[in-house]
Every structure is written in structure tokens, then in C-alpha cells.
DSSP file (Angstrom, degrees, kcal/mol; ACC not computed):
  #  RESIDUE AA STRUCTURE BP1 BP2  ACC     N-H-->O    O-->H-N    N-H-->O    O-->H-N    TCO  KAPPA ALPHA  PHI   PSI    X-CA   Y-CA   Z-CA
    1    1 A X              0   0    0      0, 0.0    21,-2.7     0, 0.0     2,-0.5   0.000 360.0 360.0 360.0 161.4  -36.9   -5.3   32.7
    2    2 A X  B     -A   21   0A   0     19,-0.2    19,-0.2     1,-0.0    18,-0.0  -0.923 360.0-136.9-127.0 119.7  -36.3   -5.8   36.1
    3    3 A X        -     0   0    0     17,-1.2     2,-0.6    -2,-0.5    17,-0.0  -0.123  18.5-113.4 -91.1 157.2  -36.9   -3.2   38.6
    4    4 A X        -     0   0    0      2,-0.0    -1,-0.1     1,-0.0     2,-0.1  -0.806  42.5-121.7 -84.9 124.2  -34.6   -2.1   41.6
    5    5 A X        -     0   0    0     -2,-0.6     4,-0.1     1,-0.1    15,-0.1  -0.364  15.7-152.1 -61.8 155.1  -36.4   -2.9   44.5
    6    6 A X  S    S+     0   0    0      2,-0.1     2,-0.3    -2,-0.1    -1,-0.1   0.281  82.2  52.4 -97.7   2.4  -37.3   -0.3   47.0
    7    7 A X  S    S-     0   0    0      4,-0.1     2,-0.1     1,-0.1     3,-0.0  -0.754 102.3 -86.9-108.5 160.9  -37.3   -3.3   49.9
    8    8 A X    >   -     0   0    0     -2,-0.3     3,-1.0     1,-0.1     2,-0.2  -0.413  65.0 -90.9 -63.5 160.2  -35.3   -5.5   50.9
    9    9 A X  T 3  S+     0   0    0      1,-0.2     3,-0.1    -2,-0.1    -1,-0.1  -0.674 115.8  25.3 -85.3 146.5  -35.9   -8.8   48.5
   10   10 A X  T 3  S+     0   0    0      1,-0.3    -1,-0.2    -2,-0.2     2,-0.2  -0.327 110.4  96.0 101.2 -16.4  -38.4  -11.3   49.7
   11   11 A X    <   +     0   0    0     -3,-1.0     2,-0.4     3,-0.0    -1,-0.3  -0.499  52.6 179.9 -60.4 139.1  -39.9   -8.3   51.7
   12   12 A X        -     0   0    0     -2,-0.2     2,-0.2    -3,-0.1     3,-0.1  -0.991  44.2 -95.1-148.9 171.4  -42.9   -6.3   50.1
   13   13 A X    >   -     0   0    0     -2,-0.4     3,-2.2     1,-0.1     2,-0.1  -0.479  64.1-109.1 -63.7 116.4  -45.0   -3.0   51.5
   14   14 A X  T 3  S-     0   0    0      1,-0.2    -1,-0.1    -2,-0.2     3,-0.1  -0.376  92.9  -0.3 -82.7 147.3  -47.9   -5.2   53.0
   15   15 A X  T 3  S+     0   0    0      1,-0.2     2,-0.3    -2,-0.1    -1,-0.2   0.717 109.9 114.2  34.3  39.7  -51.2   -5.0   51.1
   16   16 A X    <   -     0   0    0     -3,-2.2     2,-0.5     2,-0.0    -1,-0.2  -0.765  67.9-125.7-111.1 173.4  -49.5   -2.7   48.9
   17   17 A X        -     0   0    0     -2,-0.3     2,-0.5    24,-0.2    27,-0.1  -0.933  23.0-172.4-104.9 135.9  -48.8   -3.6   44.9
   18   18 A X        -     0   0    0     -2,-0.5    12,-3.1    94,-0.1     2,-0.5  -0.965  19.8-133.1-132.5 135.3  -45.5   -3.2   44.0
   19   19 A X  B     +B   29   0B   0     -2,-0.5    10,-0.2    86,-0.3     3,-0.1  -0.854  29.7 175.7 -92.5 133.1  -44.6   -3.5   39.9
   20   20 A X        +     0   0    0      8,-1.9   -17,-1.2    -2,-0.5     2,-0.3   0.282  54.3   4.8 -20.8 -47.3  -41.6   -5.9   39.6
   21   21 A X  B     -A    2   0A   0      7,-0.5     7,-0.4   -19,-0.2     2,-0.3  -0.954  57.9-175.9-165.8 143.1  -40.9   -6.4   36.3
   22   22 A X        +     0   0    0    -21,-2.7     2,-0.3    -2,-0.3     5,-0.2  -0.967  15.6 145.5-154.5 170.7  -42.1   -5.2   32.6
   23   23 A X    >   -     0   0    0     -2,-0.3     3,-1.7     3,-0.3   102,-0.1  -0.892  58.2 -65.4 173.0 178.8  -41.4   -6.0   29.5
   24   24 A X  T 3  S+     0   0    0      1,-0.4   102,-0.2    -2,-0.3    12,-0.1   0.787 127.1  46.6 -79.0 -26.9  -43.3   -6.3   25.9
   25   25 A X  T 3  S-     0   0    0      1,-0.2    11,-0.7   100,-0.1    -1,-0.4   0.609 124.3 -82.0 -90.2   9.8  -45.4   -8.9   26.6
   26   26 A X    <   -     0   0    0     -3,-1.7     2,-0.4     9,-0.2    -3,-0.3  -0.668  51.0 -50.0 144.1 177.9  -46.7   -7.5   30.1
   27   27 A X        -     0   0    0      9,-0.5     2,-0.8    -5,-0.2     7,-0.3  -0.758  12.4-147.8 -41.6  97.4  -46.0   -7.0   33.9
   28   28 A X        -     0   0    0     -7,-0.4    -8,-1.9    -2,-0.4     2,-0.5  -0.652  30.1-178.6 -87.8 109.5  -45.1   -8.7   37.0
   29   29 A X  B >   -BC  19  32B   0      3,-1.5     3,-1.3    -2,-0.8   -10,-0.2  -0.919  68.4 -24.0-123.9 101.5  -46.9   -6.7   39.8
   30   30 A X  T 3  S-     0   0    0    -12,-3.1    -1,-0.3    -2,-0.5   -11,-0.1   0.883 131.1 -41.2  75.6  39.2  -46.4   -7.9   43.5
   31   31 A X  T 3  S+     0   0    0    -13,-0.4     2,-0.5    -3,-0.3    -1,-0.2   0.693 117.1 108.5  83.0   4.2  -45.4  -11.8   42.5
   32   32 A X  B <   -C   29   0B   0     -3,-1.3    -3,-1.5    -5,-0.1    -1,-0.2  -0.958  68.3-129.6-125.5 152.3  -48.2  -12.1   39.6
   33   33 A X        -     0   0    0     -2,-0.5     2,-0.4    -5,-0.2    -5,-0.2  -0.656  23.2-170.1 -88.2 153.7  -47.6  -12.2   36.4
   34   34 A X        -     0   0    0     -7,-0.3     2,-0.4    -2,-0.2     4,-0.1  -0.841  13.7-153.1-121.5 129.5  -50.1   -9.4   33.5
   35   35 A X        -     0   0    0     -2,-0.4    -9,-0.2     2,-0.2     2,-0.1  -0.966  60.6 -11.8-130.5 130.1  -49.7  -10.0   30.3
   36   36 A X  S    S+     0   0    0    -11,-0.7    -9,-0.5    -2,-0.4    -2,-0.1  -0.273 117.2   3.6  98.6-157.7  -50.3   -7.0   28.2
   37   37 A X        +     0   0    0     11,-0.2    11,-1.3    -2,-0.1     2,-0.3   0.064  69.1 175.1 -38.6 144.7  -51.9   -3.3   29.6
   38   38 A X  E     -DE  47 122C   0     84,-0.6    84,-2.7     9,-0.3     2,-0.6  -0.977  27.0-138.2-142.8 162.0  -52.6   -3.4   33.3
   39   39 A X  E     -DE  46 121C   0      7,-3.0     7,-2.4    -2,-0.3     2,-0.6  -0.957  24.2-160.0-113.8 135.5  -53.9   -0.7   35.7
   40   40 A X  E     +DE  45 120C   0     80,-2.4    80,-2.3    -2,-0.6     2,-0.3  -0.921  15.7 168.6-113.4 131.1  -52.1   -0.6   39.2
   41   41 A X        -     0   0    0      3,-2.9    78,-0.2    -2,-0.6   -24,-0.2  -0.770  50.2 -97.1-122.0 174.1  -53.2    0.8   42.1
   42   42 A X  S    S+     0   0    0     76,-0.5     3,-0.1    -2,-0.3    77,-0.1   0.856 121.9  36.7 -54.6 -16.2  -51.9    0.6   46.1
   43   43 A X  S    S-     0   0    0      1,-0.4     2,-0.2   -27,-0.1    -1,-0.2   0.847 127.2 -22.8-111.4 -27.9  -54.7   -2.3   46.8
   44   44 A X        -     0   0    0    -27,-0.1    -3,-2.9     2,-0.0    -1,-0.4  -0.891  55.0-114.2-166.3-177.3  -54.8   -4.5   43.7
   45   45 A X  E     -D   40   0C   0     -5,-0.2     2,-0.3    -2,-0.2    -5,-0.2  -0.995  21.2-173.5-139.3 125.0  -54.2   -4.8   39.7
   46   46 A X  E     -D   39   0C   0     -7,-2.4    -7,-3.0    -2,-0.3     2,-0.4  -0.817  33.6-102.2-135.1-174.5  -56.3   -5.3   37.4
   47   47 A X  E     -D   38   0C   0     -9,-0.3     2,-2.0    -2,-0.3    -9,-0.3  -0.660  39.5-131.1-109.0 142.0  -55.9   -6.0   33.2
   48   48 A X        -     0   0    0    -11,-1.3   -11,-0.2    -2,-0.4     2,-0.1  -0.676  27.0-158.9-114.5  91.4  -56.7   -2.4   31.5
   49   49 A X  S    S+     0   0    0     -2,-2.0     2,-0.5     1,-0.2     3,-0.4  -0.457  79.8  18.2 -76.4 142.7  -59.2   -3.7   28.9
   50   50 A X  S    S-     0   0    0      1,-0.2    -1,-0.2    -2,-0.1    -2,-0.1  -0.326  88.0-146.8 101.0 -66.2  -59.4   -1.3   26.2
   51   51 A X        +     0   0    0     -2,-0.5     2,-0.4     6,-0.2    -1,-0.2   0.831  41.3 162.4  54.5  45.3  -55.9    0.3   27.3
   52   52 A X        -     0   0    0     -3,-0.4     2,-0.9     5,-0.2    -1,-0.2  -0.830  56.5-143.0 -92.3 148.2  -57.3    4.0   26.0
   53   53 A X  S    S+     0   0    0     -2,-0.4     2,-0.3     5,-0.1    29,-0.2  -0.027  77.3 111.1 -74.2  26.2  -56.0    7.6   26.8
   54   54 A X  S  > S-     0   0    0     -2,-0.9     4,-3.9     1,-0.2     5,-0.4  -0.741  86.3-117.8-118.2 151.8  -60.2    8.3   26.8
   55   55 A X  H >> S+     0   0    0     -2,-0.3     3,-6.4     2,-0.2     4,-1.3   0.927 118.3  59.9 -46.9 -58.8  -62.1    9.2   29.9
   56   56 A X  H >4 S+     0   0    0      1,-0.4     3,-2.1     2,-0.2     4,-0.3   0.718 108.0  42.9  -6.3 -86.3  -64.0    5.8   29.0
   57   57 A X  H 34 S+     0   0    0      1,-0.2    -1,-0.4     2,-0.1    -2,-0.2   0.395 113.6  50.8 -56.9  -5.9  -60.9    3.9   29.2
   58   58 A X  H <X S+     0   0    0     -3,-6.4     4,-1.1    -4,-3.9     3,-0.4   0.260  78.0 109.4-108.3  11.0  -59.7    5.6   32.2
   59   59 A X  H <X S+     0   0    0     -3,-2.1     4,-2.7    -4,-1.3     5,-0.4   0.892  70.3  56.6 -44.6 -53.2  -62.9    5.0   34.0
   60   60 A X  H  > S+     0   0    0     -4,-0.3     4,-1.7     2,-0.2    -1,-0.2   0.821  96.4  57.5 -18.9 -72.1  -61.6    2.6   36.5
   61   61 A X  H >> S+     0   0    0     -3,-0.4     3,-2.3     2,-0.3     4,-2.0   0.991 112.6  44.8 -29.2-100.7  -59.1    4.5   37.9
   62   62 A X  H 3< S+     0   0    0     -4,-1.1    -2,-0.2     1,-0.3    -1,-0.2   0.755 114.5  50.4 -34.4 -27.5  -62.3    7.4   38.9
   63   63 A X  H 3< S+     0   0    0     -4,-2.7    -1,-0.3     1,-0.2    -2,-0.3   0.863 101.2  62.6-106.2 -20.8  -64.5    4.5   40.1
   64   64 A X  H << S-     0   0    0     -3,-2.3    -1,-0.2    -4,-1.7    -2,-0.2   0.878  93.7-166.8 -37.5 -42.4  -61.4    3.3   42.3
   65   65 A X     <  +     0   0    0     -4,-2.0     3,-0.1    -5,-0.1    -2,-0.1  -0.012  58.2  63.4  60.4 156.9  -61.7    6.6   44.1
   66   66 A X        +     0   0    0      1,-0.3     2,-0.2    51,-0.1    -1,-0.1  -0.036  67.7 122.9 110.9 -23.3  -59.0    7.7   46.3
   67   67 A X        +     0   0    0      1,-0.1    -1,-0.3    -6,-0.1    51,-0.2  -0.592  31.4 178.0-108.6 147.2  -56.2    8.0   43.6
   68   68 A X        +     0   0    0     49,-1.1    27,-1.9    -2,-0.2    50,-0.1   0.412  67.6  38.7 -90.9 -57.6  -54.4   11.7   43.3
   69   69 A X  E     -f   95   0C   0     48,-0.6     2,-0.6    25,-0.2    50,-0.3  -0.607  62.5-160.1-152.4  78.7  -52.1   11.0   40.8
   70   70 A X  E     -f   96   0C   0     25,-2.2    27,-2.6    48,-0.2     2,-0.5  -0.601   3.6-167.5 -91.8 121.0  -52.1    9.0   37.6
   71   71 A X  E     -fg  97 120C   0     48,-4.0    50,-2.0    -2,-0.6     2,-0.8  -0.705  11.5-160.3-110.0 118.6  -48.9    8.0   36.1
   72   72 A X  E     -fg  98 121C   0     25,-2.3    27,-3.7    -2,-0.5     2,-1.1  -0.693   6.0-148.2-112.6 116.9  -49.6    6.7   32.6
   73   73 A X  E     -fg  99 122C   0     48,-3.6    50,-1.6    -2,-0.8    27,-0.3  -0.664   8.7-165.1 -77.7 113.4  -46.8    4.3   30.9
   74   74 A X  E >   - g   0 123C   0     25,-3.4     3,-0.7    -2,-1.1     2,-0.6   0.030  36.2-120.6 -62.7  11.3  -46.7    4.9   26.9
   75   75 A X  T 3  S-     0   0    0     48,-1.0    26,-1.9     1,-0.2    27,-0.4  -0.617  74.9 -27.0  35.3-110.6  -44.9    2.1   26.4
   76   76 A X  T 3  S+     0   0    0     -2,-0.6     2,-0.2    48,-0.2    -1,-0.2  -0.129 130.3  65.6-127.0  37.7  -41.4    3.3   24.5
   77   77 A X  S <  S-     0   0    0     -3,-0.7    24,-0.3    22,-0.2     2,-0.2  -0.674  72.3-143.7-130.3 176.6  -43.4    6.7   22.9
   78   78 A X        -     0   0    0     -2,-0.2     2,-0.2    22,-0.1    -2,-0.1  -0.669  13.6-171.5-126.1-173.5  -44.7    9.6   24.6
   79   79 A X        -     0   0    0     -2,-0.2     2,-0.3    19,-0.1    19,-0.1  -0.900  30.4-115.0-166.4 129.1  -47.7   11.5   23.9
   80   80 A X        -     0   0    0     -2,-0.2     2,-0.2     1,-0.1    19,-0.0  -0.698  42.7-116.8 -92.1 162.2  -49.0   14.6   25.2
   81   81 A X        -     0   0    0     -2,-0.3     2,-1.4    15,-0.1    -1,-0.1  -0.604  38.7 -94.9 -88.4 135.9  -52.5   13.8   27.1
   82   82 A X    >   -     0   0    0     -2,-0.2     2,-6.9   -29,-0.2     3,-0.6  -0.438  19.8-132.9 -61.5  94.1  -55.1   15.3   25.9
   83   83 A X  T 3  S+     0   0    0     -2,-1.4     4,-0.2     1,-0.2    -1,-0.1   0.381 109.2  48.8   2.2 -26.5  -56.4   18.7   27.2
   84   84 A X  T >>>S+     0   0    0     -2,-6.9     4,-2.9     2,-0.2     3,-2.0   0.799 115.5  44.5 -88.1 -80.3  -60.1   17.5   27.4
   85   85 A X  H <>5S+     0   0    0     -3,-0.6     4,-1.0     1,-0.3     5,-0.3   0.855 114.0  49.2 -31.2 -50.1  -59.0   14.1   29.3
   86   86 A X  H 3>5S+     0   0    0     -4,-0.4     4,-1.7     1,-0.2    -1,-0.3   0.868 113.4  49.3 -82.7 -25.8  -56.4   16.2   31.9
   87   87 A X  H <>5S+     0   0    0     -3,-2.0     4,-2.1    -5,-0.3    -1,-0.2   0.809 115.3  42.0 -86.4  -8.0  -59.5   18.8   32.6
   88   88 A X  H  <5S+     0   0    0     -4,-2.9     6,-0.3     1,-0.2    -2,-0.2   0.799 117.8  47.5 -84.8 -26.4  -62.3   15.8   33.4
   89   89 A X  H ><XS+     0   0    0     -4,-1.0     5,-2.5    -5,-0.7     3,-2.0   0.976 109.1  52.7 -72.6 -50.1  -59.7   14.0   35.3
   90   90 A X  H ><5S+     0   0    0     -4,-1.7     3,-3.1    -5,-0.3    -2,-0.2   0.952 106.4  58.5 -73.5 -38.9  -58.7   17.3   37.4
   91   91 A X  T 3<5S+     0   0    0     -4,-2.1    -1,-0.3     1,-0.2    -2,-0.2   0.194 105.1  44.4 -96.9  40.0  -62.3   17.8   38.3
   92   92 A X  T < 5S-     0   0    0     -3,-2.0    -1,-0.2    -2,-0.0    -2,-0.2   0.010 128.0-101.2-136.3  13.5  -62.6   14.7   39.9
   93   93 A X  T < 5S+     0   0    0     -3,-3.1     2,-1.6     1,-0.1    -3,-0.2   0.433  80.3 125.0  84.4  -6.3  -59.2   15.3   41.7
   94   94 A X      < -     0   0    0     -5,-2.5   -25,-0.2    -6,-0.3    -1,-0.1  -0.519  40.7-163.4 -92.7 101.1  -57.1   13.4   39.8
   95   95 A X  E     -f   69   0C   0    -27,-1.9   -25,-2.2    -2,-1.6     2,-0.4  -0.421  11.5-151.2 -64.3 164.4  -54.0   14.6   38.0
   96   96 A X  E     -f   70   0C   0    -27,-0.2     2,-0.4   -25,-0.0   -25,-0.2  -0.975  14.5-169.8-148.1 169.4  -52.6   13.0   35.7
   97   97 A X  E     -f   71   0C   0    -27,-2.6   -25,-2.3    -2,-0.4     2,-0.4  -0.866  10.3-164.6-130.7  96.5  -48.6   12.4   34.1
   98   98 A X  E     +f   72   0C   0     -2,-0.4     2,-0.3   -27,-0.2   -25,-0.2  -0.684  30.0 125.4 -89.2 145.9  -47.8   10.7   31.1
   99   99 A X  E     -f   73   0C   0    -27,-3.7   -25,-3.4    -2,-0.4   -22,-0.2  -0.876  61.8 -36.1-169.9-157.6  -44.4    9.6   30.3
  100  100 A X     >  -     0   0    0     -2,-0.3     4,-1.8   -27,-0.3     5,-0.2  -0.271  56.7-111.9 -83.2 166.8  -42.6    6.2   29.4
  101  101 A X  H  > S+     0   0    0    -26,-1.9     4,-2.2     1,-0.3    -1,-0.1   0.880 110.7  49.8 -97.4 -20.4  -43.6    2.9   30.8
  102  102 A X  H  > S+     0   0    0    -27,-0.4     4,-2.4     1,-0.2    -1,-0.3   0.872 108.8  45.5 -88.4 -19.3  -40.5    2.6   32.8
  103  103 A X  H  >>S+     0   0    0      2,-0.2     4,-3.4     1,-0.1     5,-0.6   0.956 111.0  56.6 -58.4 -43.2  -40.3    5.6   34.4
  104  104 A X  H  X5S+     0   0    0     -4,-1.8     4,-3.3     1,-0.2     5,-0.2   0.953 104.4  54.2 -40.6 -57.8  -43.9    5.2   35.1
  105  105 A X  H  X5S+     0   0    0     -4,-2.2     4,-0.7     1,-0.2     5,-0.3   0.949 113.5  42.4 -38.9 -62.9  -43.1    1.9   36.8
  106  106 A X  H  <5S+     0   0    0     -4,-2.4     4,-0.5     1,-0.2    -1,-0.2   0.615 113.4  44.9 -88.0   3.9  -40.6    3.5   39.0
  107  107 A X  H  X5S+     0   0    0     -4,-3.4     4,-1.1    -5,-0.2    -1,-0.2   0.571 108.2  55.4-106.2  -7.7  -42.0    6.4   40.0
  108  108 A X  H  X<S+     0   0    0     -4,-3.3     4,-1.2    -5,-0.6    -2,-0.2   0.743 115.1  45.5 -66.7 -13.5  -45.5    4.7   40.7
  109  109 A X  H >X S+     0   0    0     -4,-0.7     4,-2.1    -5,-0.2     3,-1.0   0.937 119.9  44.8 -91.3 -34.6  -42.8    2.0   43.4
  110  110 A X  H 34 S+     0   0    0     -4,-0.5     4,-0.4     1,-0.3    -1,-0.2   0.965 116.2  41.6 -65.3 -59.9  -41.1    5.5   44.6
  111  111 A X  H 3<>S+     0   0    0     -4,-1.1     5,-2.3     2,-0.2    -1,-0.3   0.518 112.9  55.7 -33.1 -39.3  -44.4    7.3   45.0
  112  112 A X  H <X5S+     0   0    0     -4,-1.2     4,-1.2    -3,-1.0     3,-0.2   0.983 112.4  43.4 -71.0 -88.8  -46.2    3.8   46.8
  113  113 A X  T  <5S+     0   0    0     -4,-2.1    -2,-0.2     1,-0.3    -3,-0.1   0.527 107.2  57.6 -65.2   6.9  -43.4    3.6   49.6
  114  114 A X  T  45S-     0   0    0     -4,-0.4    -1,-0.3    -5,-0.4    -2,-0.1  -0.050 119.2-121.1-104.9  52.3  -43.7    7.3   50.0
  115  115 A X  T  45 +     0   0    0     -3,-0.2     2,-0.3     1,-0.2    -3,-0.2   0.669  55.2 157.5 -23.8  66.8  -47.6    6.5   50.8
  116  116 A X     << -     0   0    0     -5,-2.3     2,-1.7    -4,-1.2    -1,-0.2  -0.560  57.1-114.2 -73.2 155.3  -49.1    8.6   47.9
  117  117 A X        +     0   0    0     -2,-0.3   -49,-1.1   -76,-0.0   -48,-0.6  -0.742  66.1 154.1 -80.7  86.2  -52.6    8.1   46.3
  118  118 A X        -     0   0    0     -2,-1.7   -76,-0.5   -51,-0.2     2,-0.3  -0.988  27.0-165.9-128.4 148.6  -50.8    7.2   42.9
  119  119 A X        -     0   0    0    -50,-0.3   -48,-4.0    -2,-0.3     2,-0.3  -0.847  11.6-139.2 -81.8 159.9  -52.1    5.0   40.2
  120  120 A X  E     -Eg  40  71C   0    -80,-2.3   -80,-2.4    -2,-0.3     2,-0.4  -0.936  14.3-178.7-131.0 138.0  -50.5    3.3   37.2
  121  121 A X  E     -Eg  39  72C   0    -50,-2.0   -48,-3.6    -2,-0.3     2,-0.3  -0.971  31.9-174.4-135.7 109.9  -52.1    3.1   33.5
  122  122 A X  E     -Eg  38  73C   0    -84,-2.7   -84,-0.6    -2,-0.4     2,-0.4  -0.817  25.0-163.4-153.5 115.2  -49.2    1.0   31.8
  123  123 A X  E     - g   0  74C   0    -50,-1.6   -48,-1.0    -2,-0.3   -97,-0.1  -0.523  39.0-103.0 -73.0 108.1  -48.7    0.0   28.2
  124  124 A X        -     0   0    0     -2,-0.4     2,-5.1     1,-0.1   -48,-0.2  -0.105  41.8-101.7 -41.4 120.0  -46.1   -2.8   27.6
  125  125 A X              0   0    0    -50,-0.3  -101,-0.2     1,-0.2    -1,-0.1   0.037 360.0 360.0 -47.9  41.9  -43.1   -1.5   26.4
  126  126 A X              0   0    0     -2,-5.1    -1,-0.2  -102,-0.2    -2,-0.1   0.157 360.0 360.0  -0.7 360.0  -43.3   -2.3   22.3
């Protein structure tokens, strides 16, 4: 699905990532294409091996440093995050928001151009 941009087109937030597109087989994030789970941050994208809701799998994200606020795409479920995961996360400063992978998408773009510390943990919609 195809996102509204928050630029004009052929503009983008310089050295920022901005996701583009998603859909079941993966992401287009700043003009490259992900296929399957990815993690997004403001500086880069990377392929979210593993894709788990466990501190483990969200390790990245903490060794990124910097990040605030992590908006985690379910694909086309929700889920509530677990209690254990939201208190390890909060005492390393991060919150974190699960919700549906396109909202996720557009409130990481909203969030970007409003220059938050936001990160994206985001499941292809399935």
C-alpha cells in the first residue's frame, strides 16, 4: 500500500528514512526495496532477523541508542506487548506502541518529520 507522502514527491527529509510503501511481501523504505520484517530508524533500515516481540529480538533497536519511541507494526493483528518486554524497554528509555503495520508506518513518517527519536519494528501485513 502506498503511503501519502508527507513531502512533496521526488523530495525526501535528507538523511532521514522515510517508509513508502508496504505490503505482504515487505517494504519500500526511502527508495529501497525490504522484503519481509524490517526495523526502521531516522538514519538507516535494516532486515529484522528473527522479527520477535522478545527483548532478544528487539535488541537492535537498544544498541541503536537514541530511539524514544518504538512503534511496532503487527502486521493485520494486534497484540498486547508484553509487560516484562514494555518494563526492560522503559528502563533503557524506550517506550514502546504496538498497533497495526500501517498505522505504524504512518505514524513512524508523521513522527520522523516532526523530528522525534521514533523507531519502527514492522511485520508485513499477512
Amino acid at each position: 500500500m502506498e503511503l501519502t507522502p508527507l513531502v512533496q514527491p521526488g523530495h525526501q527529509i535528507p538523511g532521514h528514512q522515510i517508509i513508502e510503501r508496504y505490503g505482504p511481501s515487505g517494504f519500500r523504505v526511502s527508495g529501497t526495496v525490504y522484503l519481509g520484517p524490517v526495523l526502521v530508524f531516522p538514519d538507516r533500515t535494516m532486515v529484522w532477523a528473527g522479527a520477535t516481540m522478545t527483548e532478544a529480538g528487539l535488541a537492535p533497536v537498544v544498541e541503536h541508542g537514541g530511539v524514544e519511541l518504538l512503534l511496532v507494526g503487527l502486521g493485520r493483528r494486534m497484540a498486547p506487548v508484553a509487560a516484562a518486554l514494555r518494563a526492560a524497554l522503559r528502563a533503557r528509555g524506550i517506550a514502546i506502541e504496538a498497533m497495526e503495520t500501517g498505522a505504524a508506518c504512518r505514524t513512524y513518517n508523521v513522527l520522523l518529520a516532526e523530528d522525534r527519536r521514533v523507531a519502527a519494528a514492522l511485520l508485513p501485513p499477512v
